[in-house]
C-alpha positions as a Markdown table, in Angstrom:
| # | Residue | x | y | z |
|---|---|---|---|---|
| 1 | Unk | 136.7 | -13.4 | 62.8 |
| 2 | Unk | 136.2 | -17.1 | 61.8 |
| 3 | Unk | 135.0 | -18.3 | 58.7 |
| 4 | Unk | 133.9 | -22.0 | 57.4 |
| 5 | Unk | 135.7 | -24.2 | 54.4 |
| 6 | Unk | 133.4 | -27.1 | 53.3 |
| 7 | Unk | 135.7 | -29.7 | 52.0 |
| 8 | Unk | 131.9 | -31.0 | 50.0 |
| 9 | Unk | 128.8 | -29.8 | 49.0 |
| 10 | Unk | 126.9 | -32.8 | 50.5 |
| 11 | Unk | 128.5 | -32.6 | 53.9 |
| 12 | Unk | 126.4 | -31.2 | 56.3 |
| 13 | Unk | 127.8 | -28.7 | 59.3 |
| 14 | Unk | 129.4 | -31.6 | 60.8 |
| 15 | Unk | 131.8 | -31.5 | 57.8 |
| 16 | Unk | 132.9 | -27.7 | 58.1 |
| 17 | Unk | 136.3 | -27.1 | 58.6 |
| 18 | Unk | 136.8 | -24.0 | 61.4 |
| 19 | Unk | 138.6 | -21.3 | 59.9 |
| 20 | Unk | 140.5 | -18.5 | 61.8 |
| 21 | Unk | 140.1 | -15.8 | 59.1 |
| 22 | Unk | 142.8 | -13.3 | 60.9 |
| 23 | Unk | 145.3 | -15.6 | 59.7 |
| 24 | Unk | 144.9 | -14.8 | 55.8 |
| 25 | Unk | 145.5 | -11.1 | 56.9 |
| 26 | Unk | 148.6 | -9.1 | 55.8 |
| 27 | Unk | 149.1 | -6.8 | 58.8 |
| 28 | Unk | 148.8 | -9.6 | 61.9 |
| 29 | Unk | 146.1 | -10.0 | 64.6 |
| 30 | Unk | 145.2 | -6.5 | 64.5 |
| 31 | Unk | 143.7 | -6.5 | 60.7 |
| 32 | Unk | 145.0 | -3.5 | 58.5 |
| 33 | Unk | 147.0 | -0.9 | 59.8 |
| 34 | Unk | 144.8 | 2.4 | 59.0 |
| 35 | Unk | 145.5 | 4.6 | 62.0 |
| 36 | Unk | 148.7 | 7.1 | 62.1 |
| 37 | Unk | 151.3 | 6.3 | 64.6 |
| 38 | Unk | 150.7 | 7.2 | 68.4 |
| 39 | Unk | 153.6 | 10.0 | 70.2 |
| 40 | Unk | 154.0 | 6.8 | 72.7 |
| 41 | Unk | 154.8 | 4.5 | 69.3 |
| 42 | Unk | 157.1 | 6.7 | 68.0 |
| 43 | Unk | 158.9 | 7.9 | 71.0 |
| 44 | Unk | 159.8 | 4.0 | 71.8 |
| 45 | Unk | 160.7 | 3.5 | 68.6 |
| 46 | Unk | 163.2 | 6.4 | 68.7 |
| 47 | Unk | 164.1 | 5.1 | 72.4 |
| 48 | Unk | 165.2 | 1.6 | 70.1 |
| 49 | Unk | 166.6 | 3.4 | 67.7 |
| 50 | Unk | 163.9 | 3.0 | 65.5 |
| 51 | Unk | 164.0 | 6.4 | 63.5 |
| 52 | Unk | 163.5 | 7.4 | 59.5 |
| 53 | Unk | 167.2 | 8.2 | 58.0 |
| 54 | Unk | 169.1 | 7.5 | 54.8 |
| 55 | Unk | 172.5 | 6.7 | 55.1 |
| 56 | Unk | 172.7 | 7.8 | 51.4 |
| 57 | Unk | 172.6 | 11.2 | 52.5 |
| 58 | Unk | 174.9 | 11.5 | 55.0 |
| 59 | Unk | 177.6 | 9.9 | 52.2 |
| 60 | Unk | 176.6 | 12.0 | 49.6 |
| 61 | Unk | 177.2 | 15.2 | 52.1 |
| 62 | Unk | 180.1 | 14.2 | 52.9 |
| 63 | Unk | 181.4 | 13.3 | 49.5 |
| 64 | Unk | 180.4 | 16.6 | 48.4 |
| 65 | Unk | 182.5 | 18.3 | 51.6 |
| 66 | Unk | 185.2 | 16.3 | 51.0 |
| 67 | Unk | 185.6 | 17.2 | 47.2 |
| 68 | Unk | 185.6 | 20.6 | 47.9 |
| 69 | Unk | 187.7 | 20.2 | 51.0 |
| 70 | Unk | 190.0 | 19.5 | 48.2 |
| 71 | Unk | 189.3 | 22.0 | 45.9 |
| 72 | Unk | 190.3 | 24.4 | 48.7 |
| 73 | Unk | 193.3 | 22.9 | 50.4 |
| 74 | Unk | 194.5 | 20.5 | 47.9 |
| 75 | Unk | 197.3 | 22.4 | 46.1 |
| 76 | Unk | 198.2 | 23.0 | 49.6 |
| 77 | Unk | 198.1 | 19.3 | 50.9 |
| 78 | Unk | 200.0 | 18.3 | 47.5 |
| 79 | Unk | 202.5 | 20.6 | 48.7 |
| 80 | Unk | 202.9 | 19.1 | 52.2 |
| 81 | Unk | 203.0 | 15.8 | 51.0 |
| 82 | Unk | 206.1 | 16.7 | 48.7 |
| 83 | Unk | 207.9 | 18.5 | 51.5 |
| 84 | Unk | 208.1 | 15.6 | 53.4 |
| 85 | Unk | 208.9 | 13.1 | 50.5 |
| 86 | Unk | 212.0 | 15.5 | 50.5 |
| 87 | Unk | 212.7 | 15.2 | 53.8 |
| 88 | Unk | 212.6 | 11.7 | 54.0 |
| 89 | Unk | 214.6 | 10.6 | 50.9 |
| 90 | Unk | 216.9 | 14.0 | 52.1 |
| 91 | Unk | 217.7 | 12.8 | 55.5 |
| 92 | Unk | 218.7 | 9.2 | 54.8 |
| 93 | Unk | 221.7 | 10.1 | 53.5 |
| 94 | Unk | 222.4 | 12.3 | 56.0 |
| 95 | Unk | 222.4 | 9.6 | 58.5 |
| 96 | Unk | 224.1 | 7.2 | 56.5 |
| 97 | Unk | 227.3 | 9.2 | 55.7 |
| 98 | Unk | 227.4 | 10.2 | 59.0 |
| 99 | Unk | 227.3 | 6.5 | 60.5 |
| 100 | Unk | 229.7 | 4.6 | 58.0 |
| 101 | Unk | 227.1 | 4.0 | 55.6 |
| 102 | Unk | 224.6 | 2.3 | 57.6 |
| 103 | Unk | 221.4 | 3.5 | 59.9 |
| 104 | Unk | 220.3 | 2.5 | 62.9 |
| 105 | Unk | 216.8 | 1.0 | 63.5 |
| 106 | Unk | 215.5 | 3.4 | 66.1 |
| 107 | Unk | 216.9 | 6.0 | 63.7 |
| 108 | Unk | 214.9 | 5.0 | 60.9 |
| 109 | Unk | 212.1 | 4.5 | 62.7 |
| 110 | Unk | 212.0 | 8.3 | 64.2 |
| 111 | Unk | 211.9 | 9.2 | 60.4 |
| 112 | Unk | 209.5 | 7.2 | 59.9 |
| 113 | Unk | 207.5 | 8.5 | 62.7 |
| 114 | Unk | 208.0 | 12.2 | 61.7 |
| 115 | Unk | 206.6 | 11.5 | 58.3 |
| 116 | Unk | 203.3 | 9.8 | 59.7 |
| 117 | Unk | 202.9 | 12.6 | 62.6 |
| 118 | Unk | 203.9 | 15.4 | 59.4 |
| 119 | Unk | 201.3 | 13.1 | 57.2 |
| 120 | Unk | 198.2 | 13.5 | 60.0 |
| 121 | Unk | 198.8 | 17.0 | 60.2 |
| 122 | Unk | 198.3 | 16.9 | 56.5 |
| 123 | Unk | 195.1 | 14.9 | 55.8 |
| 124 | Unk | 193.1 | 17.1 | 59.8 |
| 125 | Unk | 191.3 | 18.9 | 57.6 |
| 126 | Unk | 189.5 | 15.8 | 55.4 |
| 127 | Unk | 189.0 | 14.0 | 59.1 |
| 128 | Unk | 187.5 | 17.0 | 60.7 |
| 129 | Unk | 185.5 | 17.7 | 57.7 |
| 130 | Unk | 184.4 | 14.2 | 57.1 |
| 131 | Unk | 182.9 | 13.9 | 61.3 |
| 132 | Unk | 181.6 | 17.4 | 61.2 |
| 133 | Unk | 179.3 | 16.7 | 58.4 |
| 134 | Unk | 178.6 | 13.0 | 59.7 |
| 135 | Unk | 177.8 | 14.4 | 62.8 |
| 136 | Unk | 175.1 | 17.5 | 61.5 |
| 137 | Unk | 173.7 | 15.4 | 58.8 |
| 138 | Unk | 173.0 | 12.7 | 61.4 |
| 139 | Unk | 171.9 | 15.3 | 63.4 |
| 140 | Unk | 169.8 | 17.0 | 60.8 |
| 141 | Unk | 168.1 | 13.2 | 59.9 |
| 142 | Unk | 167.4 | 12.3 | 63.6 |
| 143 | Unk | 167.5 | 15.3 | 66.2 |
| 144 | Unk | 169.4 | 14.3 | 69.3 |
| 145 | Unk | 168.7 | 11.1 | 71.2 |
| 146 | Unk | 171.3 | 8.9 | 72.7 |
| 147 | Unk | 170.1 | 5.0 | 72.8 |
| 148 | Unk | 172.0 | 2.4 | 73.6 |
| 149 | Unk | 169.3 | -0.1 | 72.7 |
| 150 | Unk | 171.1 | -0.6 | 68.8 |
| 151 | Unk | 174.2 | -1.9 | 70.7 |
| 152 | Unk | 172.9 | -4.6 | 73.0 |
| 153 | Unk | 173.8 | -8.0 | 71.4 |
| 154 | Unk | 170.7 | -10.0 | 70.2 |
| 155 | Unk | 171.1 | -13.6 | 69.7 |
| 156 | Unk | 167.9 | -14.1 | 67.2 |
| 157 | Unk | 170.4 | -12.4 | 64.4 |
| 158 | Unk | 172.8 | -15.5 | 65.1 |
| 159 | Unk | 169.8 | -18.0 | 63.8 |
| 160 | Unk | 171.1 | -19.0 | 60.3 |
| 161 | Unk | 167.4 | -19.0 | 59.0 |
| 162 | Unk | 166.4 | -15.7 | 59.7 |
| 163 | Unk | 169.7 | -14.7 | 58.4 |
| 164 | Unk | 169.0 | -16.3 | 54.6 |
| 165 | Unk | 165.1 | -15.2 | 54.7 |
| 166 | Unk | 167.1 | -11.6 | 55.6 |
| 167 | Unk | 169.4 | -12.2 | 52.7 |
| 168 | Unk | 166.5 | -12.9 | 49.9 |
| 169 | Unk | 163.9 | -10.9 | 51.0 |
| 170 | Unk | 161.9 | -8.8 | 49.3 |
| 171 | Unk | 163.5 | -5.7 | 50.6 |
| 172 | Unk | 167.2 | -7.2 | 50.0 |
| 173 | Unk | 166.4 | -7.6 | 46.2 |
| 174 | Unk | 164.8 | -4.1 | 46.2 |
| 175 | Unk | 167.9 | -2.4 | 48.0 |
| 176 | Unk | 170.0 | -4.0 | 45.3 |
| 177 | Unk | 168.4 | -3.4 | 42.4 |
| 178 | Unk | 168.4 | 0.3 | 43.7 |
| 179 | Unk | 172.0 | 0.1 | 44.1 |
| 180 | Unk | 172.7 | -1.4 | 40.5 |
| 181 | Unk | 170.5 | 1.4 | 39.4 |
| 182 | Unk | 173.1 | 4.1 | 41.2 |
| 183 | Unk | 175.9 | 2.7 | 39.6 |
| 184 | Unk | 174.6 | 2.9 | 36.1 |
| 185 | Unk | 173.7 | 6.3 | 36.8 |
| 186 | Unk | 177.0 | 7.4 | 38.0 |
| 187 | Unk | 178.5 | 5.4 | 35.2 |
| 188 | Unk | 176.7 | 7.6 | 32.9 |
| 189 | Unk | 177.8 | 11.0 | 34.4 |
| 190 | Unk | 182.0 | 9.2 | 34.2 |
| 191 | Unk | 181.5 | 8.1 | 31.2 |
| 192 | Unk | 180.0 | 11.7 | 29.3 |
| 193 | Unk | 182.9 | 13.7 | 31.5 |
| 194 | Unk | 185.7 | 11.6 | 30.4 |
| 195 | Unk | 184.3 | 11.8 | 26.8 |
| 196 | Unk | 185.3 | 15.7 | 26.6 |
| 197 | Unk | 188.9 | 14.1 | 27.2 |
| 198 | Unk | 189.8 | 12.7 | 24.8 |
| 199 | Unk | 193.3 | 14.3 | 23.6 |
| 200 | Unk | 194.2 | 14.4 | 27.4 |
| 201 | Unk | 196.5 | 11.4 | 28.2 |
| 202 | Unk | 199.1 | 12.8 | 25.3 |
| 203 | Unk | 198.9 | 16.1 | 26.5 |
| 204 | Unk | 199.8 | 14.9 | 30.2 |
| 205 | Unk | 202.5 | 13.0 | 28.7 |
| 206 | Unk | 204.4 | 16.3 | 27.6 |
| 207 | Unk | 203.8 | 18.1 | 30.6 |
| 208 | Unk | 206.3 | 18.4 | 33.4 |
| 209 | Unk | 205.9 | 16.1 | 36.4 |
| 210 | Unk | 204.3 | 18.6 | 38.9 |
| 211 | Unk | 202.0 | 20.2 | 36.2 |
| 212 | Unk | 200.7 | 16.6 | 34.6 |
| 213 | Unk | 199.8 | 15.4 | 38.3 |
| 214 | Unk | 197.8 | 18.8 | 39.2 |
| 215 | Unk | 196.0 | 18.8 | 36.1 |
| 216 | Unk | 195.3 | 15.1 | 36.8 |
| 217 | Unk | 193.9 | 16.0 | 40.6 |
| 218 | Unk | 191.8 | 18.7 | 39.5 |
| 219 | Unk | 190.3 | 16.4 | 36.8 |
| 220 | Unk | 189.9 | 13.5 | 39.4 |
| 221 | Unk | 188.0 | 16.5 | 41.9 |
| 222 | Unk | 185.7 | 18.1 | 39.3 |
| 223 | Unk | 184.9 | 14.7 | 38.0 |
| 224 | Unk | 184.2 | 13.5 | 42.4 |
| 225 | Unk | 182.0 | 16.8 | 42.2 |
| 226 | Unk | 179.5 | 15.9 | 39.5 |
| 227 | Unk | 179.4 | 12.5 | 41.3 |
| 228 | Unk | 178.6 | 13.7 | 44.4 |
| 229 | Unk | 175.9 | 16.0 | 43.3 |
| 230 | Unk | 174.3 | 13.3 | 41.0 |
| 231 | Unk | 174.8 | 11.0 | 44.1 |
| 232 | Unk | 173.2 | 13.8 | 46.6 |
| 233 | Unk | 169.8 | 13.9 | 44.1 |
| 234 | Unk | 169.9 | 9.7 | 44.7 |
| 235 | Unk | 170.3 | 10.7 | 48.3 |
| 236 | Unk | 167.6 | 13.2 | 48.7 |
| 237 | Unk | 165.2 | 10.6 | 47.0 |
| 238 | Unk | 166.0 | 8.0 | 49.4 |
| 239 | Unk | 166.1 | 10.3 | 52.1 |
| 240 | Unk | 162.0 | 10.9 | 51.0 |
| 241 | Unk | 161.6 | 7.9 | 50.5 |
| 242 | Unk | 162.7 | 6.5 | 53.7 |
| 243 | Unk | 160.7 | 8.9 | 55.6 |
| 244 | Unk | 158.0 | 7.9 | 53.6 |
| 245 | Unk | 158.6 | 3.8 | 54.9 |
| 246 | Unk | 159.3 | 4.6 | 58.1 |
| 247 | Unk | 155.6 | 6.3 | 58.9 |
| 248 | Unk | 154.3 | 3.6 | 57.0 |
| 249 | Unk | 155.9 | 0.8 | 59.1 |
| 250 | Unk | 154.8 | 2.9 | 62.2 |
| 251 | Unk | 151.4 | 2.9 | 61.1 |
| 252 | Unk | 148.8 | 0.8 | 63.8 |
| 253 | Unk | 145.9 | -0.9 | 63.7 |
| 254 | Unk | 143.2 | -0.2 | 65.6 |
| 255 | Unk | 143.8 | -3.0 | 67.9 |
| 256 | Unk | 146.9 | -1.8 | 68.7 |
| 257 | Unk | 145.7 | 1.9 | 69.4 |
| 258 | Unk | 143.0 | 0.0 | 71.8 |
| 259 | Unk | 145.8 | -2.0 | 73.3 |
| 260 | Unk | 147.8 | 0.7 | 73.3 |
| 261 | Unk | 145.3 | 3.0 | 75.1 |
| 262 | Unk | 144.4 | -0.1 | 77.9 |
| 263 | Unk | 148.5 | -0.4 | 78.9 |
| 264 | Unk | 148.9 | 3.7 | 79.1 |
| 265 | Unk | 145.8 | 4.6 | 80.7 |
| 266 | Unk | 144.5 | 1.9 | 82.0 |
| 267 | Unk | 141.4 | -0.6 | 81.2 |
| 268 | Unk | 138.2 | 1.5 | 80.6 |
| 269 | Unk | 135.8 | -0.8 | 82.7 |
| 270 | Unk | 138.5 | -0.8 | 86.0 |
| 271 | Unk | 138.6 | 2.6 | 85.2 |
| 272 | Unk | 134.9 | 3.3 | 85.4 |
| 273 | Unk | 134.6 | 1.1 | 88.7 |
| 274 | Unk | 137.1 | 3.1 | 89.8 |
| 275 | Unk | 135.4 | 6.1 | 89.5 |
| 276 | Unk | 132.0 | 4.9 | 90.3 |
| 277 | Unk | 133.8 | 3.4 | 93.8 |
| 278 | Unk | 135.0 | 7.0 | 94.4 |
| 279 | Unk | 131.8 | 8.2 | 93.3 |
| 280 | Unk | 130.0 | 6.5 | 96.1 |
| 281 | Unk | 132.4 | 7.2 | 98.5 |
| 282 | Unk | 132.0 | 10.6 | 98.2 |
| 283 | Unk | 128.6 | 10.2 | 98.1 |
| 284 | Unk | 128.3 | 8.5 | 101.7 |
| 285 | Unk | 130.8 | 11.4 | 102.8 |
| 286 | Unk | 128.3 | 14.0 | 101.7 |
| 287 | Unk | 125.5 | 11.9 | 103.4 |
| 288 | Unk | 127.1 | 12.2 | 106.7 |
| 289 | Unk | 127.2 | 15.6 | 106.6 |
| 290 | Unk | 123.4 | 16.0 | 106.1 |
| 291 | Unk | 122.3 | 16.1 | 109.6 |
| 292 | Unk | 124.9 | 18.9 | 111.0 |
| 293 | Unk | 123.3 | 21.4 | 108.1 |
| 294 | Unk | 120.8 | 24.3 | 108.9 |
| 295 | Unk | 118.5 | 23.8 | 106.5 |
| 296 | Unk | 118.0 | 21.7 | 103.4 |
| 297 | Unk | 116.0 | 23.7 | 100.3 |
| 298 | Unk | 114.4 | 21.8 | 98.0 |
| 299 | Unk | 113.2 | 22.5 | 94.5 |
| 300 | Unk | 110.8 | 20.2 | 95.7 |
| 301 | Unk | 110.9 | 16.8 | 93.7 |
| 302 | Unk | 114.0 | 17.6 | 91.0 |
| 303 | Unk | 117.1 | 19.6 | 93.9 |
| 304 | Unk | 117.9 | 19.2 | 97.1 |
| 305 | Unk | 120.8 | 21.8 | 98.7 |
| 306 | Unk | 121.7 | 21.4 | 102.1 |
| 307 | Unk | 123.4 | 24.6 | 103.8 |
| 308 | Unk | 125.1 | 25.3 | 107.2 |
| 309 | Unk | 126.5 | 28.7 | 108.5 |
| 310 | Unk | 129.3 | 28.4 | 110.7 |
| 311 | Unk | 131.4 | 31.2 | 111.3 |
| 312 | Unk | 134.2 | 29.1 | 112.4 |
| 313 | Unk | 134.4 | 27.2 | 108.7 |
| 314 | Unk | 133.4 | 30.4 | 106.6 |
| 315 | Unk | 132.4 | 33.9 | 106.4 |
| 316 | Unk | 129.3 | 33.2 | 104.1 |
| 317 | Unk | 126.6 | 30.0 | 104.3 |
| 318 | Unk | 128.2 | 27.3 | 102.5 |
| 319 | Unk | 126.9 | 23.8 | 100.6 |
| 320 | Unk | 127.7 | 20.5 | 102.6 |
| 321 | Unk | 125.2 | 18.3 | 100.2 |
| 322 | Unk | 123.1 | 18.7 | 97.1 |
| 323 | Unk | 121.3 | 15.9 | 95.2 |
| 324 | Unk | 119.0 | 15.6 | 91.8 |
| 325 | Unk | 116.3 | 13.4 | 91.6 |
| 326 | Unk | 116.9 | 10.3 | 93.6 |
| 327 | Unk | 119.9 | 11.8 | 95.3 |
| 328 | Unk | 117.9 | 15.0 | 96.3 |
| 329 | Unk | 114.9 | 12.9 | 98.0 |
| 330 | Unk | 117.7 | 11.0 | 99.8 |
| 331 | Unk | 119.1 | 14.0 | 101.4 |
| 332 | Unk | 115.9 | 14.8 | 102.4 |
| 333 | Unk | 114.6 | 11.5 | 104.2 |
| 334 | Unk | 118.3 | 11.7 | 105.6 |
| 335 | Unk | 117.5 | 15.5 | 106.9 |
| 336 | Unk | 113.9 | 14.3 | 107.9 |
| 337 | Unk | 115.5 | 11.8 | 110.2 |
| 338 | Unk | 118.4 | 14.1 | 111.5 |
| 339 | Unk | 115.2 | 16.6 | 112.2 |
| 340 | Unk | 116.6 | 19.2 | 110.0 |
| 341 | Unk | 114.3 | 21.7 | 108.4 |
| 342 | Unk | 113.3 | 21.6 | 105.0 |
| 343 | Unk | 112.4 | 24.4 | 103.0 |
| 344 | Unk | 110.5 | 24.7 | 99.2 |
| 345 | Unk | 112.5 | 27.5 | 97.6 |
| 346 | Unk | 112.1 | 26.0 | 93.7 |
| 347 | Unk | 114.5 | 29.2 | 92.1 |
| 348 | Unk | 116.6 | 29.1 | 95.0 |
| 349 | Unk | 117.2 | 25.6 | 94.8 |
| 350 | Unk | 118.5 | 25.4 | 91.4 |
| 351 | Unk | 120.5 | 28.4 | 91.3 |
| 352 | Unk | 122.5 | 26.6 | 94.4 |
| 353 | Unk | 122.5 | 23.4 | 93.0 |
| 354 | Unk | 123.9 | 24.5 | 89.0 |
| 355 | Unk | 126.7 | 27.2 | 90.9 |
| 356 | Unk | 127.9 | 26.4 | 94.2 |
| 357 | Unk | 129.8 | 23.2 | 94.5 |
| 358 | Unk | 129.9 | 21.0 | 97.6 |
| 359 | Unk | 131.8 | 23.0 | 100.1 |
| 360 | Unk | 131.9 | 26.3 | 98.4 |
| 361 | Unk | 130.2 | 29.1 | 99.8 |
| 362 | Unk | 127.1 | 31.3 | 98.7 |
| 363 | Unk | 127.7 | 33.9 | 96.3 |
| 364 | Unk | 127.0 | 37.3 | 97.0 |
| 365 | Unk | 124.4 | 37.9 | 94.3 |
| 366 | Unk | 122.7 | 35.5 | 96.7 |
| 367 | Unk | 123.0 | 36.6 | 100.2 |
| 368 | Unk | 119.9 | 37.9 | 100.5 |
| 369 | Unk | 117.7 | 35.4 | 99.5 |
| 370 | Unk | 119.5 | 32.7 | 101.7 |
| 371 | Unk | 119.4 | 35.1 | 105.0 |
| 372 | Unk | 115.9 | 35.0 | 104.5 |
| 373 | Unk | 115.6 | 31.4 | 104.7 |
| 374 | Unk | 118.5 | 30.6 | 107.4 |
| 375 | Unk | 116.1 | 33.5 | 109.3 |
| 376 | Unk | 112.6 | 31.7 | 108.6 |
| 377 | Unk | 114.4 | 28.2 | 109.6 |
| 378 | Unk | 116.5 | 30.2 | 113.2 |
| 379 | Unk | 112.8 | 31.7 | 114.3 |
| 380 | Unk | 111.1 | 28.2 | 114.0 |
| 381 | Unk | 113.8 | 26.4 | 116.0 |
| 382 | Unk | 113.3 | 29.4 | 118.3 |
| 383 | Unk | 109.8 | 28.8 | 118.7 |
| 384 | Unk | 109.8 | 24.8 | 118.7 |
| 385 | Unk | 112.3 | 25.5 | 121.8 |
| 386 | Unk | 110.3 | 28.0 | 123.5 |
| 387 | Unk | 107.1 | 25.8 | 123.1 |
| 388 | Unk | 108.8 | 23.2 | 124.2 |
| 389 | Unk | 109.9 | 25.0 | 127.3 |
């Protein structure tokens, strides 16, 4: 599309600036994108590892598992943890009465290996909860698809101007004003639990050690819990959200379908010489096979079926050519030539032409009629042989 600026009134065409129109629009050469994503656009995006997922969900999951995780095991966990405290600060004396006061490095350091094994064993339940529900929300967000596109290095992120436009974009500002807008909302939920507290930091202070710090965990897990669930409605918006971006980024214009269409299937135009190529072709192959038929029936201007009955090829008569119009008078200046006899049989003629194909074989329902014809045309050879004899 081009349009014209005039720079003044009193110039004349001379003075019109050339304008490329496609320029000024928002969605690229293609003009808007109105037309839903193609299955070949979206499987290469998936193949780049292009797809629509919130990562927000997946935390907020596995917030949520871990804090109950907790709930479950955590008296249990608080437990281990002690055990081995005791051990260690146990054990050390041990050693050191047992050694004049003094212990040796790869002593201490076998300790200190059984506490972090003891420690592991300890916290497998959070790990194994934390990448099974990594894995299944993924899973859940994307289906199963393994790409390694995502991890081949591309230098255009190195370019230092990209990088800033990146940085103060329009969806950088967005993504943090969202994320300033999270915190104030979890801020709210802290802030109205711990408000119900308010006597509590005395009351710890005259409880014994072990009580205090279990009363302090499960305050710290109820309190994770509300966060997480106020954190997985966030999620679950972002998660619609994202969904909702993702189809609209994937959207095309109707270039693109076009372009789209030409690179998959191929150019319409080559496409249709292609066919008309084959087309004639076959049409020359049929014409060939004109002059070894028994008869040709005509309609007589519109059809033109040629037959043969050859015991060797087929149990029945069968079509070697048929033609409409200029195709059917073809056939029969090509049979004229060859010296094979043509026939007017108008209801014949059609029902051949509109139900047999070329190479198929006469139908029963029509046996009857074509045996009178293939008879008509064997006695007149018989009798232009005999008068010729």
């Amino acid at each position: 599309m081009t349009g014209y600026l005039c720079l003044d009134e009193k110039l004349n065409t001379k003075g019109l600036i050339a304008l490329d129109l496609q320029f000024f629009a928002d969605d690229g050469p293609g003009g808007e994108k109105t037309e839903e994503p193609t299955s070949k656009k979206l499987n290469d995006a998936r193949s780049d590892g292009q797809v629509a997922k919130s990562q927000e969900l997946c935390n907020a999951i596995s917030l949520i598992a871990l804090f109950l995780t907790l709930r479950m095991v955590g008296m249990n966990m608080g437990n281990g943890f002690l055990d081995v405290i005791k051990y260690v600060f146990g054990i050390i004396p041990e050693f050191t009465v047992l050694v004049n006061g003094e212990i040796s490095q790869k002593t201490f350091d076998n300790i200190i290996r059984f506490a972090i094994i003891r420690i592991i064993v300890i916290l497998l339940p959070i790990f194994a909860v934390g990448v099974l529900v990594a894995f299944f929300v993924n899973l859940f967000q994307v289906k199963w698809k393994v790409s390694t596109k995502p991890l081949r290095p591309k230098f255009s992120k190195l370019n230092p101007v990209s990088g800033m436009k990146k940085i103060f974009s329009k969806k950088k500002l967005m993504d943090l004003a969202l994320a300033i807008g999270k915190l104030a909302i979890i801020f709210g939920v802290v802030w109205s639990y711990i408000q119900g507290f308010g006597g509590l930091p005395s009351l710890l202070l005259d409880m014994q050690t072990n009580t205090g710090i279990g009363e302090t965990c499960i305050i710290i897990i109820n309190l994770g819990l509300r966060i997480s669930f106020v954190y997985l409605l966030l999620a679950i918006i972002d998660y619609i959200y994202q969904r909702w971006k993702f189809h609209k980024d994937m959207m095309m214009t109707k270039q693109e379908v076009k372009d789209e269409y030409k690179n998959s299937e191929g150019d319409p135009q080559v496409k249709g010489k292609i066919k008309q190529k084959m087309m004639e072709a076959s049409r020359r192959r049929m014409m060939q096979e004109v002059p070894s038929a028994d008869v040709v029936i005509t309609n007589p201007t519109h059809f033109a079926v040629a037959l043969k009955y050859d015991t060797d090829v087929a149990d029945a008569p069968y079509i070697v050519a048929k033609g409409q119009d200029f195709l059917a008078q073809k056939i029969k200046d090509e049979a004229r030539e060859a010296g094979v006899e043509i026939v007017e049989n108008k209801p014949l003629a059609r029902m051949l032409y509109h139900n047999v194909d070329i190479g198929g074989v006469v139908p029963p329902e029509l046996y009857q009629a074509v045996a009178e014809v293939l008879a008509f045309v064997y006695n007149l050879r018989d009798r232009k042989k005999s008068g010729a004899a």
